[in-house]
C-alpha positions as CSV (number, residue, x, y, z in Angstrom):
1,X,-21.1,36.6,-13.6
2,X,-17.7,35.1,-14.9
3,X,-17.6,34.7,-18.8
4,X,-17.5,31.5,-20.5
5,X,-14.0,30.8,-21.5
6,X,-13.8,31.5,-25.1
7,X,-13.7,28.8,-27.2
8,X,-11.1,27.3,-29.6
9,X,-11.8,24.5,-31.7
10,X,-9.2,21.8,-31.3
11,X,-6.5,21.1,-33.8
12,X,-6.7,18.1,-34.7
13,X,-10.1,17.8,-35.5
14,X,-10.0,16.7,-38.6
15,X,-7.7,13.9,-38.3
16,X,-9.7,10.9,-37.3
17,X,-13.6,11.5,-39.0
18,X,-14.3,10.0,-42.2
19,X,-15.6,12.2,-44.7
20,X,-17.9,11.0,-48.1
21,X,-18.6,12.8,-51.0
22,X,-22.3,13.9,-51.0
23,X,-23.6,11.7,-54.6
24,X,-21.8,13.4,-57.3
25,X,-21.3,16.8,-56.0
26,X,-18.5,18.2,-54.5
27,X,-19.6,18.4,-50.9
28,X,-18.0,16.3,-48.3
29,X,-19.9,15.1,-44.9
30,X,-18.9,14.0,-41.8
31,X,-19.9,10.0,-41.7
32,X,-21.9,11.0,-38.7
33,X,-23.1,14.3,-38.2
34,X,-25.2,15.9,-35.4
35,X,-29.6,16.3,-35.3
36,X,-30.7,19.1,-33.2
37,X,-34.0,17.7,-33.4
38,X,-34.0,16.6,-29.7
39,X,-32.4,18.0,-26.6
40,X,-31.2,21.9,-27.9
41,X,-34.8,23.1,-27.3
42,X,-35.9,25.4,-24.3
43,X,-36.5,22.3,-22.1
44,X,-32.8,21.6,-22.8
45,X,-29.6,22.6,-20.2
46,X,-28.0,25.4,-22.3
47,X,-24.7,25.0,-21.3
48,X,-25.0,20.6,-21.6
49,X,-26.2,22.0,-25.4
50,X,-23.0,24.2,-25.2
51,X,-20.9,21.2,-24.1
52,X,-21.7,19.2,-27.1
53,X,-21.8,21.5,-29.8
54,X,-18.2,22.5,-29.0
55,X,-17.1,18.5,-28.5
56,X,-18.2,17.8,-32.0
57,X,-16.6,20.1,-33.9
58,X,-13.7,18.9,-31.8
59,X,-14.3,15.5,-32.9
60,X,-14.7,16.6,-36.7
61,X,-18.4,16.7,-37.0
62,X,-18.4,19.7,-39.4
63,X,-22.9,19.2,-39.9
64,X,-25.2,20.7,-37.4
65,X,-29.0,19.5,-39.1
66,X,-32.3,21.5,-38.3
67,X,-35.5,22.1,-39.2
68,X,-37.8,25.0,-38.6
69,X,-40.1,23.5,-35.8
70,X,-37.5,21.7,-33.5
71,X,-37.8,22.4,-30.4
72,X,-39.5,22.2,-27.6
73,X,-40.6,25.2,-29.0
74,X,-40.9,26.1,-32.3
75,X,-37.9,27.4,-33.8
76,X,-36.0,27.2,-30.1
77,X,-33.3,24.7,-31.5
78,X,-32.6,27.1,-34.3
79,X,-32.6,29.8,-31.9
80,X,-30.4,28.3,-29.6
81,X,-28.1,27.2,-32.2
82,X,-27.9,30.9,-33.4
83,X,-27.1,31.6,-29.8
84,X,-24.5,29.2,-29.7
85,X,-23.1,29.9,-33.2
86,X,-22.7,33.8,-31.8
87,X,-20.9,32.4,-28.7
88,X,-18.6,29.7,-30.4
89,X,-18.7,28.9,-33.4
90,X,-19.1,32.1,-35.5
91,X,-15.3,32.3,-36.2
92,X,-15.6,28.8,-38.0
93,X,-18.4,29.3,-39.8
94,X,-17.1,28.5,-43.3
95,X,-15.9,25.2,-41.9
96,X,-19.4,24.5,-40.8
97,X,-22.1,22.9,-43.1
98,X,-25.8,24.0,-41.6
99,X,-29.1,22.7,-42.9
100,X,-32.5,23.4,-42.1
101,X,-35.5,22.2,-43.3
102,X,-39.0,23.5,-43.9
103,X,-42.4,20.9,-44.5
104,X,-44.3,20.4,-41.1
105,X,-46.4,23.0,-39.0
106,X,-44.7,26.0,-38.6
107,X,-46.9,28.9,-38.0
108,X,-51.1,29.0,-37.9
109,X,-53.4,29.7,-40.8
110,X,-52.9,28.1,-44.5
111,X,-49.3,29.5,-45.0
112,X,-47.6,27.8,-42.2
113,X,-47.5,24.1,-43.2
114,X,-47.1,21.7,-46.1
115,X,-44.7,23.1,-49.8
116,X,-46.5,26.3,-51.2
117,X,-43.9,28.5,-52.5
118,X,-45.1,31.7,-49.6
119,X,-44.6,28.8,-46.9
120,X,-41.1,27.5,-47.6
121,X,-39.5,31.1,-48.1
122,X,-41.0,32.7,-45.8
123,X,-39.8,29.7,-43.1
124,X,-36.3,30.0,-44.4
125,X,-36.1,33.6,-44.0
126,X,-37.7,33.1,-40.1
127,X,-34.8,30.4,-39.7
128,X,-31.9,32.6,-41.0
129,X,-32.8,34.9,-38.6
130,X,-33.1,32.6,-35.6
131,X,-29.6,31.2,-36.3
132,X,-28.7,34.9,-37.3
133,X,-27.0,34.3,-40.5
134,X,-27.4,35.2,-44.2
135,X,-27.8,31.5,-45.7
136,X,-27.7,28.0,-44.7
137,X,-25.6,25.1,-46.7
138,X,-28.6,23.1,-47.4
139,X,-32.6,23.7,-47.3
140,X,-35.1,21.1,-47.6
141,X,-38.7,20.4,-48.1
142,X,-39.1,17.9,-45.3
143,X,-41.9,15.9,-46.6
144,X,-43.6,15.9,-49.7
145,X,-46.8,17.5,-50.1
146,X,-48.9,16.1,-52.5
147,X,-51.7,18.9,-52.8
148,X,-49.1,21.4,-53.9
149,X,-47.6,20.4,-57.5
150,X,-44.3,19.6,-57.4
151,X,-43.4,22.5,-59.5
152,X,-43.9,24.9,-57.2
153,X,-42.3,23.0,-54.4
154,X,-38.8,22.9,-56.1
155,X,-38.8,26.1,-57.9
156,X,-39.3,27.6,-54.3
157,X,-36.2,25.5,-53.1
158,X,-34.3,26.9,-56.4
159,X,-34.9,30.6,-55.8
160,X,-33.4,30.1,-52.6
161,X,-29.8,29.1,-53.8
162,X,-30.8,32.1,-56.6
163,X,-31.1,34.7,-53.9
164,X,-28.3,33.6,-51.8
165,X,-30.0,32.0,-49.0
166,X,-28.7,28.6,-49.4
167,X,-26.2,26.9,-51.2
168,X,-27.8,23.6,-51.9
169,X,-30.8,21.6,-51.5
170,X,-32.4,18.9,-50.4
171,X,-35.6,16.3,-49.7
172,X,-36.3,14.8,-47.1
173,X,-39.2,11.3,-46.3
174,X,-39.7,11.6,-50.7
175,X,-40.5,8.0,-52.0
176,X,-38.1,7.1,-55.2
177,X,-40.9,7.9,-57.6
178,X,-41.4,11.6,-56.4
179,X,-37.3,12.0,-55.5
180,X,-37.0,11.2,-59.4
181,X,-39.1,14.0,-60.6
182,X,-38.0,16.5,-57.6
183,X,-34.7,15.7,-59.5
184,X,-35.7,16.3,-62.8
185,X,-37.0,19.6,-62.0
186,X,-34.8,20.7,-60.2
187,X,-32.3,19.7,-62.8
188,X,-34.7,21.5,-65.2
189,X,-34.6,24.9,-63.2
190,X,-30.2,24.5,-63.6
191,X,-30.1,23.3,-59.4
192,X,-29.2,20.0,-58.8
193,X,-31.0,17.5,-56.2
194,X,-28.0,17.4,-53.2
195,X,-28.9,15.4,-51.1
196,X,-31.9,13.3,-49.4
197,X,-33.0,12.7,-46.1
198,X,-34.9,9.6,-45.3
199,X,-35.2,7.4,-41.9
200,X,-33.4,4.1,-41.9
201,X,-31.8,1.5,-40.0
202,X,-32.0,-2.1,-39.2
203,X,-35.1,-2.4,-38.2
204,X,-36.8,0.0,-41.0
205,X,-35.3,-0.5,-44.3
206,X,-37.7,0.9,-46.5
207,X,-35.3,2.5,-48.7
208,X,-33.9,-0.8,-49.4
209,X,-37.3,-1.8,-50.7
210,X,-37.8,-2.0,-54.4
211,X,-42.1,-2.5,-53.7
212,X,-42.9,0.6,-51.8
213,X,-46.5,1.5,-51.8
214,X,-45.8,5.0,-51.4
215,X,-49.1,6.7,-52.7
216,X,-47.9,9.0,-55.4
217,X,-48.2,6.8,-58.5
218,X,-48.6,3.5,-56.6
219,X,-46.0,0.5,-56.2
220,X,-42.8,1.3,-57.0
221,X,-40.3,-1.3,-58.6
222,X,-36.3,0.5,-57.5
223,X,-35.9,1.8,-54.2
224,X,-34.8,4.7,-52.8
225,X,-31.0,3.6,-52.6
226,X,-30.9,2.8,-56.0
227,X,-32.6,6.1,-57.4
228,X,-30.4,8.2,-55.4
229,X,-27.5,6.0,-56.3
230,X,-28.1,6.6,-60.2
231,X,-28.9,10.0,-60.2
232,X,-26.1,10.9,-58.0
233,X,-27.9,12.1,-54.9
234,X,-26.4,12.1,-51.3
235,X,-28.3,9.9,-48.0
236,X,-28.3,11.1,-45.1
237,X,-30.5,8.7,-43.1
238,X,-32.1,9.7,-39.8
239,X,-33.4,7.7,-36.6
240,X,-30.5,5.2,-37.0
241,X,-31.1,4.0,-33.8
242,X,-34.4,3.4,-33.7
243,X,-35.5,6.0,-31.0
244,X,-33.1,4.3,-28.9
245,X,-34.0,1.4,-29.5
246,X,-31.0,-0.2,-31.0
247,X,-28.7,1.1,-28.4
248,X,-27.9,-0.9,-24.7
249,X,-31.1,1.6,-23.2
250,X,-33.9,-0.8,-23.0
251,X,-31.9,-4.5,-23.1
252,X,-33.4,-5.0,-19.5
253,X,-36.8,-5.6,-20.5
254,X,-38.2,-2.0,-19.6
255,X,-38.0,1.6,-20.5
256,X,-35.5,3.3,-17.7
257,X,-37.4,6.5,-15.8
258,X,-36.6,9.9,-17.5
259,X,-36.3,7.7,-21.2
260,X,-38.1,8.5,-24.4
261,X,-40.1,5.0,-24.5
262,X,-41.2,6.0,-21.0
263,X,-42.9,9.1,-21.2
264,X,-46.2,9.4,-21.7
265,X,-46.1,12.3,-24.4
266,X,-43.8,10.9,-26.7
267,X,-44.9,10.2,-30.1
268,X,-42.6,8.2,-31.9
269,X,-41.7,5.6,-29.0
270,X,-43.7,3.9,-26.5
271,X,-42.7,0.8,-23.8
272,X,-45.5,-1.1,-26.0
273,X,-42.3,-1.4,-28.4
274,X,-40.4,-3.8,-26.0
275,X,-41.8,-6.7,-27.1
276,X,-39.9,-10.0,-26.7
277,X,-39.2,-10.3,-30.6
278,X,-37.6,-7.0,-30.0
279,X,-35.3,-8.0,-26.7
280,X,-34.2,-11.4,-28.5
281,X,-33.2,-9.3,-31.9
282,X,-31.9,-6.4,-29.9
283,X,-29.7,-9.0,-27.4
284,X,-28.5,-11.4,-30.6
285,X,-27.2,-7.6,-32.2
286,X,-25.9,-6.8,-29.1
287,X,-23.2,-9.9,-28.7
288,X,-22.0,-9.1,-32.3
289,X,-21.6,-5.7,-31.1
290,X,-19.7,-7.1,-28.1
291,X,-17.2,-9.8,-30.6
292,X,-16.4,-5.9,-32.5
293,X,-15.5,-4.4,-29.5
294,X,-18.8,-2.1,-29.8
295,X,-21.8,-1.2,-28.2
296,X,-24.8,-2.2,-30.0
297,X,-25.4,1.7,-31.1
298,X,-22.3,1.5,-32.7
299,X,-22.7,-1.6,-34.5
300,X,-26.4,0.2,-35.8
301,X,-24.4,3.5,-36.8
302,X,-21.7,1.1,-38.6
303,X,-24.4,-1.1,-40.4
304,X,-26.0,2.0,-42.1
305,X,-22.6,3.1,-43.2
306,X,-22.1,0.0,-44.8
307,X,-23.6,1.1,-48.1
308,X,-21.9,3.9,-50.2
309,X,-25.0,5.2,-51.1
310,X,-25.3,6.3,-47.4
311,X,-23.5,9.7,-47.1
312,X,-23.7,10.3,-43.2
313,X,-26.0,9.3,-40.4
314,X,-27.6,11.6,-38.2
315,X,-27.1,11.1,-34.5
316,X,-28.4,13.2,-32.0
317,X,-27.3,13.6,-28.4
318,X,-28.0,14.6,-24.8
319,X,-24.7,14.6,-23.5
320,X,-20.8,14.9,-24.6
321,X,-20.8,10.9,-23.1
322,X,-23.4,10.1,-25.5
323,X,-22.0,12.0,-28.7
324,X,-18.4,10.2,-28.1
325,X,-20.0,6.9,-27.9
326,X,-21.3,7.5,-31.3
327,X,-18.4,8.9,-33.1
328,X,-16.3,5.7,-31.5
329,X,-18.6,3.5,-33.5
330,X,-16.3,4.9,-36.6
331,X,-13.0,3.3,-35.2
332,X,-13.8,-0.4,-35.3
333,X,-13.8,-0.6,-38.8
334,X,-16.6,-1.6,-41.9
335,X,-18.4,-4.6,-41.1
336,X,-16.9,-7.8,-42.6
337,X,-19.4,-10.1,-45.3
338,X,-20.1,-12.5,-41.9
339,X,-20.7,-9.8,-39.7
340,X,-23.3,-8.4,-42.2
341,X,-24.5,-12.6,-42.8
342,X,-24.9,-12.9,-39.3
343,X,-27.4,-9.7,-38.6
344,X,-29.2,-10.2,-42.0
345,X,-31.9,-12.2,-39.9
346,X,-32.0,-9.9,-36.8
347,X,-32.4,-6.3,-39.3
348,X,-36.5,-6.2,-40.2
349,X,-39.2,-4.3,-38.8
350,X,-40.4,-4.6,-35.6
351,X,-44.0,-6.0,-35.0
């Protein structure tokens, strides 16, 4: 069997993607960067997985993002990424920024799940090895665990940039009460809070809500945005499509075979989503996409961006088609005041 062409990274790569300083640190990220939390598990083509890995750096995306359970399995997209790393991207590895992220179910028995100390550095040991390298650029706690005190949650992520193993860190799905005191801590402990990663786009705005009931010391009067914006924290937001949902996919009315709203196993989507509220929002988003020159996934990945506070969104992608499309969304420009005026009314939650 023929080997794959070895690969070189284009150029001029970094001549067209926008880069934003991470808060107040000194990190830069790509405006979009790439999720490998669908489509580079073991039910994912290799060499389609290949494809796009190798088109984004081309295209400037410098972040790969993953956890330690994405897959299909556990720990394959981390695997595969190590795989593809090995293959291709090894030689620009200090041009890279990797992150994984350790929170969910992992591993059975009670040291496999949730923010205990043995859990999360145990996890980002299993992860350095899948991707087969001695420390990541950023390790979260992917959600907060309220059964574990918060003490031991950060100090965990702390003696990981202490021993070497990653160079900054992160939270991820934290309301703005406990992201203020993962701050402090940290802070405390001489590590600064990077970044944090929370889902948004327009239709769930959460962090934009300054009266989130978010079960840690009840309502909350600043939102996420504005904690992270004075303490100096990064955003990156993920799912700022909606599942799909706020790209061209589903304007027909119904969920297209093979697509995530159609299959029956998926848990964050379902055709019960295509309600006509949705189709008359989605449609009315989609002709202001159309007077941009955009698709309506680009207008959703340029309405997130809108906000300073927002560091990068996370797109993910099942083909080099579909990762263009995306980056594209960058070249139309920021949204003007009437653009945003007119889809004020269309961006709220569905339902």
């Amino acid at each position: 069997m023929p080997l794959a062409p070895r690969y070189l990274a284009a150029e001029d790569r970094y001549d067209t993607m926008q880069y934003r300083r991470t808060g107040r640190s000194g990190l830069d990220l790509p405006a979009l960067s790439l999720g490998l939390w669908h489509n580079f598990g073991d039910t994912s083509p290799f060499d389609t997985q290949r494809a796009i890995l190798r088109r984004a750096l081309d295209l400037g995306v410098t972040h790969f993002d993953l956890a330690n359970n994405y897959g299909p399995s556990y720990g394959a997209a981390e695997a595969n990424f190590g795989r593809h790393l090995a293959a291709d991207l090894k030689p620009y590895r200090d041009e890279l920024i990797l992150s994984t992220k350790a929170g969910y179910d992992m591993w059975p028995g009670p040291y496999g799940d949730h923010g205990s100390r043995k859990y999360l550095l145990a996890s980002l040991d299993q992860s350095l090895t899948r991707m087969g390298v001695d420390y990541v650029d950023v390790f979260y706690h992917h959600r907060p665990d309220p059964s574990t005190p918060l003490e031991e949650t950060m100090g965990a992520l702390a003696s990981a940039v202490r021993q070497g193993k990653a160079l900054y860190v992160g939270v991820s799905n934290y309301s703005p009460a406990r992201t203020r005191d993962a701050a402090r801590i940290l802070g405390e402990l001489g590590v600064p809070l990077l970044i944090h990663q929370p889902s948004y786009s327009m239709f769930n705005r959460h962090i934009e809500d300054p009266a989130h009931e978010d079960g840690y010391d009840g309502v909350q009067r600043e939102s996420l945005l504005d904690v992270v914006g004075e303490l100096g924290v990064g955003t990156i937001v993920f799912s700022p499509l909606q599942q799909g949902l706020l790209t061209s996919k589903y304007l027909g009315g119904a969920a297209p075979e093979g697509s995530r709203a159609a299959r029956s196993d998926s848990p964050f989507l379902s055709d019960r989503a295509l309600t006509e509220d949705y189709l008359g929002r989605a449609k009315a988003l989609d002709d202001i996409a159309a007077g941009r020159g955009q698709t309506l996934a680009q207008l959703a990945l340029a309405w997130v961006l809108r906000d300073e506070r927002v560091t990068s969104a996370l797109i993910g992608a099942s083909s080099v088609a579909q990762l263009e499309d995306n980056v594209a969304a960058l070249t139309a420009g920021p949204l003007s005041a009437d653009e945003i005026a007119a889809i004020e009314p269309l961006a709220r939650p569905l339902g």
